[in-house]
TIDREN-502777 format. One record per residue (C-alpha): residue in three letters; x, y, z. Coordinates in steps of 0.001 Angstrom, whole numbers, plus 500000, padded with zeros to 6 digits. Each point is the difference from the previous one (the first is absolute). Layout:
<sites>
alaXYZ;...
</sites>
This chain:
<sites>
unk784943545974256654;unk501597502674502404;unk498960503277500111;unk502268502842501220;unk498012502485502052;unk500986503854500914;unk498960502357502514;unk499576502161497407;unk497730499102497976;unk497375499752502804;unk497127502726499455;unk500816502080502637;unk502138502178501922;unk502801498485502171;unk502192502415501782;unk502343499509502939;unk500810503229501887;unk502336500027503528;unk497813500124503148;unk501757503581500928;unk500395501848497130;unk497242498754497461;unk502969500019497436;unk498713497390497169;unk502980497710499827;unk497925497454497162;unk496923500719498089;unk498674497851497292;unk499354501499496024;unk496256500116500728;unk500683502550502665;unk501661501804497935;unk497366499682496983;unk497132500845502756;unk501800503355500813;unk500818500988496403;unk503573500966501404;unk503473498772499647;unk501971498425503093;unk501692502174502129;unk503154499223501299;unk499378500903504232;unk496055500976499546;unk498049499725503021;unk496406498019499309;unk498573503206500866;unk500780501904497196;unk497971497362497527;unk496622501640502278;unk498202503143499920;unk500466502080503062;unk497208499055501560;unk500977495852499735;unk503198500748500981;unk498682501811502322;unk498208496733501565;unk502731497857499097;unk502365502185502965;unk497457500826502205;unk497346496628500179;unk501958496986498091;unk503726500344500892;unk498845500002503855;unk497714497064499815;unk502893498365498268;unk502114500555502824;unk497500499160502371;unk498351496611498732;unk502386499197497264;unk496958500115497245;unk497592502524498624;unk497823497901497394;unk497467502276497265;unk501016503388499923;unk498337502556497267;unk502789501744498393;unk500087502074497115;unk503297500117497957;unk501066503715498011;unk500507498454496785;unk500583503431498918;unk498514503896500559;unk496765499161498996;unk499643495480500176;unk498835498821503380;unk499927496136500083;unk498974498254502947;unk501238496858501455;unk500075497916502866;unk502791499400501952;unk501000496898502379;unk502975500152501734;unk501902497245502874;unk503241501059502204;unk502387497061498968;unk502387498999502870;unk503203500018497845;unk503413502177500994;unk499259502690499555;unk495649499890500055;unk498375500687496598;unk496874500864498846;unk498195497521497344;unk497099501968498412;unk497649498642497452;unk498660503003498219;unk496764499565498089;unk497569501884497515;unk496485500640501421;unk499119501600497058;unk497005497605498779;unk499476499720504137;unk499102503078499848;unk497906500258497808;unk497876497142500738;unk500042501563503159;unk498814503156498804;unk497224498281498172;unk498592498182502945;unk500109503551502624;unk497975500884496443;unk498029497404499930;unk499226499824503611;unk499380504045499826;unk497330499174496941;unk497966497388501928;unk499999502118503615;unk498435502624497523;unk497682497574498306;unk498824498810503486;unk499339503516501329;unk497775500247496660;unk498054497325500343;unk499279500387503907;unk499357503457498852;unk497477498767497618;unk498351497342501904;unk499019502879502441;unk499080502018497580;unk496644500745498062;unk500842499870496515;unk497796502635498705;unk500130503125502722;unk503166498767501272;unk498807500183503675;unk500226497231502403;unk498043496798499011;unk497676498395502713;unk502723498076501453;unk502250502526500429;unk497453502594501594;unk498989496632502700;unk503946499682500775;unk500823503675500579;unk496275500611501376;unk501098497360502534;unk503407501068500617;unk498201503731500910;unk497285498679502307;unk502786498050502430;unk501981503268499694;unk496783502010501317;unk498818497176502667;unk503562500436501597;unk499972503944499971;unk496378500018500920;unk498594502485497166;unk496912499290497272;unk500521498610496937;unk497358500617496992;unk498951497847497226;unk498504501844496899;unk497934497930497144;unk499210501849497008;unk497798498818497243;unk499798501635497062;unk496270501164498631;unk498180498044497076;unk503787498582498951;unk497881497096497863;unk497992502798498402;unk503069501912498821;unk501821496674498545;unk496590499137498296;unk499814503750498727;unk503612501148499292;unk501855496609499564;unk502403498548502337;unk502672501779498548;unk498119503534501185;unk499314497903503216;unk503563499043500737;unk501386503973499483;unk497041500663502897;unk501927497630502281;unk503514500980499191;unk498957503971500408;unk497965499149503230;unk503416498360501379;unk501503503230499395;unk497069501898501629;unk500513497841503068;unk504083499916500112;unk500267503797499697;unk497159500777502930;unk501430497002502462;unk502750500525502192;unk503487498518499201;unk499475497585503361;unk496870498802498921;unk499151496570497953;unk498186500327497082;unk499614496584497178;unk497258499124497613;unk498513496857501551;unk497372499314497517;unk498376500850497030;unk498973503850500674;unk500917499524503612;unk502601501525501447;unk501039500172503950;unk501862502535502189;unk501271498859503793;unk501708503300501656;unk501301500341503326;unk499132502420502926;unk496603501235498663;unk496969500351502648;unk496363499726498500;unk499976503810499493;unk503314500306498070;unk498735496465498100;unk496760501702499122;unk501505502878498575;unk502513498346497946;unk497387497479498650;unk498278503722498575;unk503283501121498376;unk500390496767498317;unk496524500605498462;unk500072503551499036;unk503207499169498107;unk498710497847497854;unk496489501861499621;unk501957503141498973;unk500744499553496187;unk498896497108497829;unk501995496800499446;unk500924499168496556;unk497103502107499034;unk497381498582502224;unk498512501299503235;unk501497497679502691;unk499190499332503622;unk500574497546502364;unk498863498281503225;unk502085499626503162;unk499570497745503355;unk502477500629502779;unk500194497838502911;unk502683501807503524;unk501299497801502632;unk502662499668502321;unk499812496131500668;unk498048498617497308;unk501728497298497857;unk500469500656495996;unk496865497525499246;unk497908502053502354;unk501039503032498666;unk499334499209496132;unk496755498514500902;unk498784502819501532;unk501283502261497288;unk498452497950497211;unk496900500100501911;unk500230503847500580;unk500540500214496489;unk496835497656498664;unk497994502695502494;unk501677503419497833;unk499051497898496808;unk496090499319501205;unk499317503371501251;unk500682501573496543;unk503710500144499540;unk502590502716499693;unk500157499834503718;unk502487498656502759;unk498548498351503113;unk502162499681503042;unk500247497567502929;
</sites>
């Protein structure tokens, strides 16, 4: 069996334009169909565009025709009408024939586009999902401060930052008071509205500079930058007289603070010393802060 095959009955646009003028001299039916418009006796391929295509086709394709004799995958977008936009892809070749033409096969990219569309989407989704979960894997899920690994990071990234300007970094344990005896009292549900509401006490009376996380049960820590033992001591008093002046969720909190100032220390030294700073506050009656 023979089978008689056309040109025109290919799925796509096929258009032959002169290499000068861009006059279409053949264009299939499906070009035609594609652009929702009749044939044109002397149209210009230019006309089928929207300005700004046709626009690209004079300025970008026609002279990359005439310089390498191809232009392959061009976005187009054909005026179907006032207010249809349909865009295609375009291939085109210089054929060496007297005079040079112009064979274009003109393509929708419709579904291209799309898909396209829906991977930047996709791709958009998971770059946001990513930033949410390294969000929340440095985050403390209940106060929404840093979590203890985040606090050692950024407390690390701060001390190398002071060692190479030479100036005092501090490192501020705070405990709160008889936490066990308000969970056995009030319920943890009391006990975990004390810890969100003391990481608000603590976030509004730190400095935007300074790290702050929850890095264990009722402990939280606080590394700042460029305070001397004066300045440290003074701060560690603000920090308790905030929470001492109204009750938390009812209850009459207070807490215990170690602080631990060096310029050359390492981060183990430092949180050492304040955790032992802060087991001296505790055993000489608490409510207190106790300084390096």
């Amino acid at each position: 069996m023979t089978a008689e095959f056309s040109l025109n009955d290919f799925p796509i646009g096929l258009v032959v334009t002169t290499l000068d003028t861009s006059q279409v001299v053949m264009a299939s039916p499906y070009f035609y169909e594609l652009c929702q418009q009749p044939a044109v006796a002397n149209a210009k391929l230019g006309q089928y565009f929207t300005p700004a295509s046709k626009i690209l086709l004079e300025s970008f394709v026609m002279p990359m025709l005439l310089h390498q004799g191809h232009c392959d995958e061009i976005q187009l977008t054909i005026a179907a009408s006032t207010t249809v936009r349909i865009p295609v892809l375009a291939n085109a070749r210089v054929m060496p024939t007297e005079p040079a033409m112009i064979y274009w096969a003109i393509s929708t990219s419709q579904k291209r586009d799309s898909l396209y569309q829906q991977l930047v989407d996709l791709r958009n989704d998971l770059e946001v999902r990513a930033e949410k979960l390294e969000l929340l894997s440095q985050t403390d899920e209940l106060t929404g401060l840093y979590n203890r690994r985040a606090f050692i990071e950024r407390a690390n990234l701060m001390m190398k930052q002071a060692m190479r300007s030479e100036m005092t970094c501090a490192f501020f344990m705070l405990d709160i008071d008889y936490f066990k005896t308000i969970n056995d009292q009030y319920g943890h549900n009391v006990g975990d509205h004390v810890l969100r509401d003391m990481a608000k006490i603590l976030t509004t009376n730190t400095r935007e500079n300074d790290i702050l996380a929850r890095i264990g049960g009722e402990e939280f820590a606080i590394m700042t930058l460029g305070q001397g033992r004066e300045d440290s001591a003074q701060f560690a008093e603000k920090l308790l007289a905030a929470i001492r002046v109204q009750p938390i969720q009812g209850i009459a909190v207070t807490a215990s603070l170690g602080c631990a100032i060096s310029k050359t220390a390492s981060f183990e030294q430092m949180y050492q010393e304040a955790d032992i700073l802060l087991y001296q506050a505790k055993s000489q009656g608490r409510d207190q802060a106790v300084c390096q």
